[in-house]
C-alpha positions as CSV (number, residue, x, y, z in Angstrom):
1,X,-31.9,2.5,-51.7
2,X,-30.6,0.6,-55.1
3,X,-30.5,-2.6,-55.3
4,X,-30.5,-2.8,-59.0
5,X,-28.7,-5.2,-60.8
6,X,-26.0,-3.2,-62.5
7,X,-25.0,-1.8,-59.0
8,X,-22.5,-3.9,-57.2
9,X,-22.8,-4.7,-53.8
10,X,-19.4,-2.7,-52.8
11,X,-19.8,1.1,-52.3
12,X,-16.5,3.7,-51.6
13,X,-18.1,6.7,-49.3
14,X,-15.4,9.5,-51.0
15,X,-15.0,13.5,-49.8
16,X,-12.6,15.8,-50.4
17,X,-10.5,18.0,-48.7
18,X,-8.9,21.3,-49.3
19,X,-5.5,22.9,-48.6
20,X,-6.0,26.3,-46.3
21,X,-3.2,29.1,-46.6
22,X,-1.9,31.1,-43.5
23,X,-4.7,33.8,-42.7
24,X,-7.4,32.2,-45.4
25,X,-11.0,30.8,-43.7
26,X,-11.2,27.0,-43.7
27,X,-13.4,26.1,-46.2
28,X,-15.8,23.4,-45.3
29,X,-15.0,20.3,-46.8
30,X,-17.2,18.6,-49.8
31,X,-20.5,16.9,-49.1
32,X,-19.3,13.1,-49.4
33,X,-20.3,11.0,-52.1
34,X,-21.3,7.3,-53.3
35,X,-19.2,6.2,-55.7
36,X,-20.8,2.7,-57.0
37,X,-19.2,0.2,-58.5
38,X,-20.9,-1.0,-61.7
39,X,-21.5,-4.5,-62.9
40,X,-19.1,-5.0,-66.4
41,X,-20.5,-4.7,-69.4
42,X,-19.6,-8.4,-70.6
43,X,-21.6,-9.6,-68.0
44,X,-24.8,-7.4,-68.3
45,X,-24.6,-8.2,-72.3
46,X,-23.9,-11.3,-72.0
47,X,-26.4,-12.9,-74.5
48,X,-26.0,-16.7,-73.4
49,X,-26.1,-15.1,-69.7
50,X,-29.6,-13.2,-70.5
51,X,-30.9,-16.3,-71.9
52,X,-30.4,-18.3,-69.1
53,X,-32.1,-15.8,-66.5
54,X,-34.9,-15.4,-69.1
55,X,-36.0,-18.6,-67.9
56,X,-36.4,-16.5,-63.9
57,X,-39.5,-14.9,-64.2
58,X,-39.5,-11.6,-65.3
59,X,-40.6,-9.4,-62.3
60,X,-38.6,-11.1,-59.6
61,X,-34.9,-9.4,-59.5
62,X,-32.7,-12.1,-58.7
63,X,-29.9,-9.6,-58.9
64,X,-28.4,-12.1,-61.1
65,X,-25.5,-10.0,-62.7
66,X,-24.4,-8.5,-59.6
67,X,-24.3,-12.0,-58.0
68,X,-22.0,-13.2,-61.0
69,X,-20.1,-10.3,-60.5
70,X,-19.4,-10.9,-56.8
71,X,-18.7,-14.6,-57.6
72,X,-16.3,-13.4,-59.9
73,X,-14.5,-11.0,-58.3
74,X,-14.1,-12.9,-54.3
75,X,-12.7,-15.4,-56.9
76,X,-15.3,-18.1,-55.0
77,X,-15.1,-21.6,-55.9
78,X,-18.2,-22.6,-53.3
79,X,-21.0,-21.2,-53.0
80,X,-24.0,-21.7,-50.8
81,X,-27.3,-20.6,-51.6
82,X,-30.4,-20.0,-49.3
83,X,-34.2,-19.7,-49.6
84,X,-37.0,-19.0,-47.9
85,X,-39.7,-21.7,-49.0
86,X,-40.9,-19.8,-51.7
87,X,-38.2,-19.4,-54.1
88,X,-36.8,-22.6,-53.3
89,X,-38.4,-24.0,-56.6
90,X,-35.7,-21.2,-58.5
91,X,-32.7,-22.6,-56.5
92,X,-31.8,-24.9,-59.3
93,X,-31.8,-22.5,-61.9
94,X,-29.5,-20.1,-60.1
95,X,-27.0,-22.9,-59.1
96,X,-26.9,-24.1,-62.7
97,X,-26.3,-20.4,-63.9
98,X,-23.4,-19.4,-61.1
99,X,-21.5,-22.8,-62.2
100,X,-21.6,-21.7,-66.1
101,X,-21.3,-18.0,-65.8
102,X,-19.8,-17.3,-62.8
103,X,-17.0,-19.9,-62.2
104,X,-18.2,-21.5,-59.5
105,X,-16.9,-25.2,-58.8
106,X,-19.0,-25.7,-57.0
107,X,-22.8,-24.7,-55.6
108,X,-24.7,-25.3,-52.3
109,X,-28.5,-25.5,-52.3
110,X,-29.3,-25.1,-48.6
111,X,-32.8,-26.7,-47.8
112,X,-33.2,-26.7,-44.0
113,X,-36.3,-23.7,-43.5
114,X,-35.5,-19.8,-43.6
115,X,-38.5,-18.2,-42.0
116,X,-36.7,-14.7,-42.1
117,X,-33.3,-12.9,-42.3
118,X,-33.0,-14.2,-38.5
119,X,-32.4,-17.7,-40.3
120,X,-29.2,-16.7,-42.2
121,X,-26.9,-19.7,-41.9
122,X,-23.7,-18.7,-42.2
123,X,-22.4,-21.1,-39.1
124,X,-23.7,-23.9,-41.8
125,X,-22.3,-22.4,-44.8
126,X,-18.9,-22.4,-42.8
127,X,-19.0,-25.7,-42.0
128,X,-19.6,-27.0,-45.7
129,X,-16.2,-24.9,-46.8
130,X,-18.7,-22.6,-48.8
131,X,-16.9,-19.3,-49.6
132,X,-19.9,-17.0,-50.2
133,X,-23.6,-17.0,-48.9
134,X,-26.2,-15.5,-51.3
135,X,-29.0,-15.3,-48.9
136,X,-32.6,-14.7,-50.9
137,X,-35.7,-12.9,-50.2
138,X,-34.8,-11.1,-46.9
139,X,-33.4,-7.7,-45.6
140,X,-30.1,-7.7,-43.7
141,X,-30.7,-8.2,-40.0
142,X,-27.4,-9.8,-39.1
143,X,-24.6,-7.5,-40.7
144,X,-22.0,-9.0,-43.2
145,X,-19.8,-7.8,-40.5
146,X,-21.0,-10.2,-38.3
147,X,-21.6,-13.9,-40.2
148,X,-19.1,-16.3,-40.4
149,X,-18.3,-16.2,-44.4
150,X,-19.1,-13.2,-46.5
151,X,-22.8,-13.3,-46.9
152,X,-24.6,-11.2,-49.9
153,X,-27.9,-10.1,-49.2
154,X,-30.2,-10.4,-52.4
155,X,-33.8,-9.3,-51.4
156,X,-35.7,-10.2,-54.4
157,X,-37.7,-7.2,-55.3
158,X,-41.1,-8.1,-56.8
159,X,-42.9,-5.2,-59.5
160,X,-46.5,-5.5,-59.0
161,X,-49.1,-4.0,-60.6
162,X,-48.2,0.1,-58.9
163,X,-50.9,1.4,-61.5
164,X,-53.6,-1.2,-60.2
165,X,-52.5,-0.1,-56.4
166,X,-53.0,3.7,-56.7
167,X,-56.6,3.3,-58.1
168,X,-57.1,1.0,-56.0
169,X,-56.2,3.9,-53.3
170,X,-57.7,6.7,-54.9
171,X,-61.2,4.2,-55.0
172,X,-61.1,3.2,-51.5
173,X,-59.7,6.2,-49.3
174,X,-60.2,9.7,-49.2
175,X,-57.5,11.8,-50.3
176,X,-57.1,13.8,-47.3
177,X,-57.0,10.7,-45.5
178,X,-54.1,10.1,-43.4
179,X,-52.7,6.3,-44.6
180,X,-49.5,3.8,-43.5
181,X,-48.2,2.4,-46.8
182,X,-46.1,-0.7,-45.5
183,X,-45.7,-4.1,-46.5
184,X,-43.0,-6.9,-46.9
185,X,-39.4,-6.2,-48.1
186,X,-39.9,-8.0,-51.5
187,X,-42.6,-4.8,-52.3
188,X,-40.5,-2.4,-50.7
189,X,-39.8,-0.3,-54.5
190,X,-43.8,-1.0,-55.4
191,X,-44.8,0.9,-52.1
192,X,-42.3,4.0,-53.2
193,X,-43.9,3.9,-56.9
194,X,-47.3,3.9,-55.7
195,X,-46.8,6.8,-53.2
196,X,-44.9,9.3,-55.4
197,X,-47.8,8.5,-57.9
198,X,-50.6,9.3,-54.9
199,X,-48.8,12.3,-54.1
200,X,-50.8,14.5,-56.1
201,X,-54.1,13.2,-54.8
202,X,-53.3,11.8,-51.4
203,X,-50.8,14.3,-49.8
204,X,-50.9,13.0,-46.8
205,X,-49.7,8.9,-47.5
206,X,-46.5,8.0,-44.9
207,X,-44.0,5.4,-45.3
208,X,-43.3,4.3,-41.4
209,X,-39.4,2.5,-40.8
210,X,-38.1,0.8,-38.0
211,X,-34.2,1.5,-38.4
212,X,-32.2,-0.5,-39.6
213,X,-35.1,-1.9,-42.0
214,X,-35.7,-0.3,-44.9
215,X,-39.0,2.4,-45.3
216,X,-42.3,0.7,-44.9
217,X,-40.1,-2.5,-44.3
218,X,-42.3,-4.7,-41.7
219,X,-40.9,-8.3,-40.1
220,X,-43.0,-10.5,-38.0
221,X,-41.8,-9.5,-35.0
222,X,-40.8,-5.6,-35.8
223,X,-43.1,-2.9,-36.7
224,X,-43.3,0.8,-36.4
225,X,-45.8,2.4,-34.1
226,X,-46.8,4.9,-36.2
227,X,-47.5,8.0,-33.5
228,X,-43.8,7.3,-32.3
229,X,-42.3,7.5,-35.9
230,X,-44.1,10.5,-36.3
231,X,-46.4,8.9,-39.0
232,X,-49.6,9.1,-37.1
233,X,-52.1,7.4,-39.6
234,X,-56.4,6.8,-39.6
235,X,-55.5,3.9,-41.5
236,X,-53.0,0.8,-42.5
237,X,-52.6,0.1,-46.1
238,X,-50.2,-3.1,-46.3
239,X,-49.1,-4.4,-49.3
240,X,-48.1,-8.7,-49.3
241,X,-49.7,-11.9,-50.0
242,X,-50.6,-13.1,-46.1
243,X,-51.1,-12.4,-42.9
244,X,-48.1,-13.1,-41.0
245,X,-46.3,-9.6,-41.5
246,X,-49.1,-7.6,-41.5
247,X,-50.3,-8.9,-38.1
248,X,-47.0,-7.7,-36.5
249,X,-48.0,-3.7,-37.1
250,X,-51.7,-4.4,-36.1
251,X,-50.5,-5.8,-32.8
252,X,-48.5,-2.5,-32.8
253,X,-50.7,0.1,-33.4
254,X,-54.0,-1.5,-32.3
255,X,-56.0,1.6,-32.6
256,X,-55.3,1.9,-36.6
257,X,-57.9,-0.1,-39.0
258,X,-55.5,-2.3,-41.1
259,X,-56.6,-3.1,-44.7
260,X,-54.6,-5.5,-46.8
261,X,-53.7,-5.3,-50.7
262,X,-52.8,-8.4,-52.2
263,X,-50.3,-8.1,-55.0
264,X,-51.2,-10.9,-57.0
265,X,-55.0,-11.0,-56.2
266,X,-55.2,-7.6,-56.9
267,X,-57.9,-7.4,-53.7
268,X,-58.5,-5.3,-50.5
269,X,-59.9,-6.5,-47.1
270,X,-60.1,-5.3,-44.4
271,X,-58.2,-7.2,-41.4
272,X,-59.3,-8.2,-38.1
273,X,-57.1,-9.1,-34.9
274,X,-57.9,-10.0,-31.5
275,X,-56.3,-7.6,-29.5
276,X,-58.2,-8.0,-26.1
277,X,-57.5,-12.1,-26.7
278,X,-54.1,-11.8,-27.4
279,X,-53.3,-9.6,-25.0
280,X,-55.2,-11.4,-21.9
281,X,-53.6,-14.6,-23.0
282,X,-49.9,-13.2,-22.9
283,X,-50.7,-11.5,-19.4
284,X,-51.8,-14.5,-18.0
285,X,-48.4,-16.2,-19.1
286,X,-45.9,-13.5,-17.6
287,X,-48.2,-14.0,-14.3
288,X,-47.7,-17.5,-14.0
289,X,-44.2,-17.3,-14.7
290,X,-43.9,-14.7,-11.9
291,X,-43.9,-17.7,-9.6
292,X,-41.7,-20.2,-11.2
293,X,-38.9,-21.7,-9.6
294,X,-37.0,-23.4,-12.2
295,X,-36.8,-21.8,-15.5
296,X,-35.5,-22.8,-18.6
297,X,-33.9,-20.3,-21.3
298,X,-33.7,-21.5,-24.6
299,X,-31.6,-20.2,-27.4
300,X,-33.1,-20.9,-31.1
301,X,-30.0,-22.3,-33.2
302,X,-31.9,-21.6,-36.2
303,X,-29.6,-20.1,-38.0
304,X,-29.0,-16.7,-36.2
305,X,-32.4,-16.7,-34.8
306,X,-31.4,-16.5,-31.6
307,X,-28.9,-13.9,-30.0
308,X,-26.6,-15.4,-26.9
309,X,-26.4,-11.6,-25.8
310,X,-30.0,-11.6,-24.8
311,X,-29.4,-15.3,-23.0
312,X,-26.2,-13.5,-21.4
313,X,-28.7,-11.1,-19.8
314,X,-30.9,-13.2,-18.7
315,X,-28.5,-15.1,-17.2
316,X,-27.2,-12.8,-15.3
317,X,-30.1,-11.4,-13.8
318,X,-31.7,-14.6,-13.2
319,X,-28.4,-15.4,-10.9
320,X,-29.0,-12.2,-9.3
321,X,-32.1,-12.7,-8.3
322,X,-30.9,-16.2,-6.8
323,X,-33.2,-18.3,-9.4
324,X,-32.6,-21.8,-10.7
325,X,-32.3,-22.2,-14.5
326,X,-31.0,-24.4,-17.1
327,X,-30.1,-23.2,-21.1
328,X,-31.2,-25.2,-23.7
329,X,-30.2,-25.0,-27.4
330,X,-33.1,-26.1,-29.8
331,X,-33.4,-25.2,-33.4
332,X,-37.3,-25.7,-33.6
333,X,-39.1,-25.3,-30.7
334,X,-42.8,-27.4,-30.0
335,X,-44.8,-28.1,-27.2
336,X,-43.9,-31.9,-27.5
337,X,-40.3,-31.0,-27.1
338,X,-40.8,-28.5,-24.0
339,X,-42.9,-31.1,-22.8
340,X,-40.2,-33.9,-22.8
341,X,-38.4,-31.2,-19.5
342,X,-40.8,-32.0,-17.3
343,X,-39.0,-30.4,-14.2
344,X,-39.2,-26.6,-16.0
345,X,-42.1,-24.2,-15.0
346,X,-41.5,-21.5,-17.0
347,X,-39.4,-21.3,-20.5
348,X,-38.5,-17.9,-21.9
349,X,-37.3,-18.7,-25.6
350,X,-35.0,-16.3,-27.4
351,X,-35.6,-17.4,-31.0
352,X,-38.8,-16.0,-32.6
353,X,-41.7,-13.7,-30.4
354,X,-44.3,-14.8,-32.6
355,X,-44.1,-18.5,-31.4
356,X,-45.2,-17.3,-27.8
357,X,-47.5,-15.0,-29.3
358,X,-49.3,-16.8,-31.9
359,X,-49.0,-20.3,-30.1
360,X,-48.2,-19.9,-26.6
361,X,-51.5,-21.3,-25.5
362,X,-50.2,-24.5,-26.8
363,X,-47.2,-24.8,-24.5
364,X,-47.8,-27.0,-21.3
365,X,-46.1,-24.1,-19.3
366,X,-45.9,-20.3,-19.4
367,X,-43.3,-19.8,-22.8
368,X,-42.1,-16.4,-22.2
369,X,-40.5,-13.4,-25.2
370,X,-37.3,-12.3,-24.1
371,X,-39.7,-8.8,-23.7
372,X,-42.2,-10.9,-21.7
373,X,-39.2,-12.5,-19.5
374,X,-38.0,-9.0,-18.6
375,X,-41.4,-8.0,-17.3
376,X,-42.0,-12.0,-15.3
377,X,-38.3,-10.6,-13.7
378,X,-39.9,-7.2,-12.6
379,X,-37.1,-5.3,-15.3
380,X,-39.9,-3.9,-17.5
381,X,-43.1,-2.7,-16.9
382,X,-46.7,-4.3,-17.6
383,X,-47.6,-3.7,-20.9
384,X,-50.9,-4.1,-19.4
385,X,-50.8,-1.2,-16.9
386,X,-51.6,1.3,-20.1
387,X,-55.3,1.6,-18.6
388,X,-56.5,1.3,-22.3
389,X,-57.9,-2.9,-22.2
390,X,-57.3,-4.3,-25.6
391,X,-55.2,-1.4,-26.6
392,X,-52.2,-1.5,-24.0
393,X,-48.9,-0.9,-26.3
394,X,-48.1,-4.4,-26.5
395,X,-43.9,-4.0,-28.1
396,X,-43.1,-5.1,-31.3
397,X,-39.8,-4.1,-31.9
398,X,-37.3,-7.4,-31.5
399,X,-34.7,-5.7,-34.2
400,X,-35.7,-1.8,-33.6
401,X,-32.3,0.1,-33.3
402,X,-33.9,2.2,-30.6
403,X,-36.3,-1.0,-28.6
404,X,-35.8,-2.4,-25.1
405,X,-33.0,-4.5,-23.6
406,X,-34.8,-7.6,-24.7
407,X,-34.0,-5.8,-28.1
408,X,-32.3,-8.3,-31.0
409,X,-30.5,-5.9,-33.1
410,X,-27.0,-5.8,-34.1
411,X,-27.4,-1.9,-35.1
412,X,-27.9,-0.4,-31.1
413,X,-25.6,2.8,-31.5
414,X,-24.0,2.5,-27.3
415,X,-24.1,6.0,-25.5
416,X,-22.0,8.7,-26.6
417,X,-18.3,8.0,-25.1
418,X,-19.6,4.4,-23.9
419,X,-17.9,2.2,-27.0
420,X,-14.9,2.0,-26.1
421,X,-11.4,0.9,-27.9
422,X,-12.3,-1.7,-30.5
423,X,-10.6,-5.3,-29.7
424,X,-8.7,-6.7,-32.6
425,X,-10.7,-8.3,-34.5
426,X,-13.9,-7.3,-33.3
427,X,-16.7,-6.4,-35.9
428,X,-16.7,-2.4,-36.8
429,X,-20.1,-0.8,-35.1
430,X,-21.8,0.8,-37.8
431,X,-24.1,2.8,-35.6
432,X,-27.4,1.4,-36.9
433,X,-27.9,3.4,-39.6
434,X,-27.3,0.1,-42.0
435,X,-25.4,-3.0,-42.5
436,X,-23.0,-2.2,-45.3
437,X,-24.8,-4.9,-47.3
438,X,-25.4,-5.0,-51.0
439,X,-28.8,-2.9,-50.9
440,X,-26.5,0.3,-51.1
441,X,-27.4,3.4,-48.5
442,X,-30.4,4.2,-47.0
């Protein structure tokens, strides 16, 4: 994928066809094309333009050009801009240059937290007239398709030291060792340098994917196991500055030794997880819950964190198996506030798995996954009846094109024949292959 910043964001998929005569063979028609649209030359040349991003620092691609270029041709006077915590401290630089190159009137800093790509706030953007959401630092999870103003997905690409990485590899592992190069999105391009360099040496170096996240793309709550992506490894090699992400694929694959390669440290460790702990709390939660008779089903409001298709569902089965329940809508979700609804025995919270995974001991009652919920209901089974202790397949795959029911994903291709007419207006299913976003084909 290109996400350069002479590439627009718009792409034409083009074929050809050809006229057949009486009695000729039908040819078959030409392999289709990309046709990208590229960024004007006034505005990569721009000198006062290049000045003004020279400030950005130098290995981060903002995608600035493309993002004047988008500006420029919706013809958007307002437009919002959001961060994750990280890159907040760049938002005043960008606003400043969309205003003097890009004809903005006018341009939104969003503050409120952006923990992930689930966070996109478009509902907000909407609401403050904002024409254009340039969303930073994430991969696409909700599909343009879907928000409520056009939203342009600008994932910040980060160049680290590739050279450093492969010796780093070439010290560390044998080369007929059998490796999982993954990492966060923002090192996505650094993970494909580094394994076309190890090719030579280390044959045998995979790049896992969860459809519809990029190769060797991990989120905190979805990760590839590798034996079902056929990428069957004797070791994890994951390339970001924390914990977070790389803990999602460990809980995944917990028979795989993780290692972790910090991009600006320029250091390997080897990780540790408590599997057995983990998983023994988490059992004893969907146990309790087993016996509740008032539940409460929360849907996160954080931005597009949560999904009202997965509270439909639960809905509906918890009214056919004749339970009580009430909905709530929270944007953050802590054990105060749970506490507060005393009269609830169990809450199952559709917003973010990790908060029941990494802090569900804190919760007064049993706080349920939308995965954990579905196995409480007796829909799923146990991921505990594996026989294997602390390394029972425990899912991680909340926007996997090809997870469980409790599944987030906007990408779920329906059964052949099962789709349908499309209602007016209704958002065109792109099958899960991608989101049509400005990353380009996969």
């Amino acid at each position: 994928m290109d996400t350069k910043a002479g590439l627009s964001e718009s792409e034409e998929l083009q074929g050809t066809t050809s006229l057949v005569q009486k009695g000729e063979k039908k040819s078959q028609p030409a392999p289709k094309r990309f046709i990208r649209q590229a960024v004007p030359d006034k505005i990569l040349k721009d000198p006062l333009l290049n000045e003004a991003i020279s400030v950005l620092p130098a290995n981060y691609n903002f995608e600035v050009h493309k993002t004047v270029w988008r500006i420029q041709k919706d013809g958007a006077k307002s437009v919002a801009l959001q961060f994750p915590e990280g890159l907040l401290m760049y938002s005043c630089v960008l606003a400043d240059i969309f205003q003097k190159f890009a004809g903005a009137e006018q341009v939104l800093i969003m503050g409120d937290v952006a923990f992930g790509a689930c966070c996109v706030d478009d509902l907000s953007a909407e609401a403050l007239g904002a024409e254009l959401l340039v969303h930073y630092g994430h991969s696409c999870l909700v599909p343009i398709e879907v928000t409520r103003v056009p939203c342009m997905y600008v994932f910040v690409d980060i160049k680290c030291d590739v050279e450093h990485l492969v010796a780093t590899v070439r010290h560390n592992f044998e080369p007929a060792a059998r490796l999982a190069l993954a990492g966060t999105i923002q090192f996505a391009s650094s993970m494909q340098e580094a394994r076309n360099s190890l090719s030579s040496t280390h044959p045998n170096i995979v790049v896992p994917q969860s459809k519809p996240l990029s190769p060797g793309e991990v989120l905190g709550c979805t990760a590839p196991v590798l034996a079902d992506k056929g990428a069957d490894a004797d070791a994890i090699l994951f390339v970001a500055d924390g914990r977070f992400h790389l803990e999602a694929i460990m809980i995944a694959n917990p028979g795989v030794p993780a290692y972790r390669y910090d991009p600006y440290s320029r250091t390997i460790t080897r990780e540790e997880y408590d599997q057995a702990g983990m998983r023994d709390v988490r059992r004893r939660a969907v146990e309790a819950a087993r016996g509740a008779s008032f539940f409460g089903i929360i849907l996160g409001t954080l931005g597009r964190q949560g999904n009202p298709r997965i509270v439909d569902q639960l809905c509906e089965e918890m009214e056919a198996q004749g339970r009580q329940f009430v909905r709530v809508l929270l944007s953050e979700i802590s054990p105060q506030k749970l506490a507060m609804m005393g009269h609830v025995d169990a809450w199952i919270q559709v917003a973010c798995p990790r908060l029941s995974i990494d802090w569900g001991e804190g919760f007064r009652v049993p706080t349920l996954t939308p995965y954990e919920a579905w196995v409480a209901l007796g829909k799923a089974p146990p991921f505990w009846e594996g026989g294997r202790g602390a390394l029972d397949p425990y899912p991680m795959d909340y926007y996997d094109r090809e997870g469980g029911p409790w599944n987030s994903t906007y990408h779920r291709k329906p059964p052949r024949g099962a789709q349908g007419p499309r209602a007016a207006g209704q958002p065109r299913d792109r099958g899960g292959d991608g989101c049509g976003c400005a990353r380009g084909p996969a």
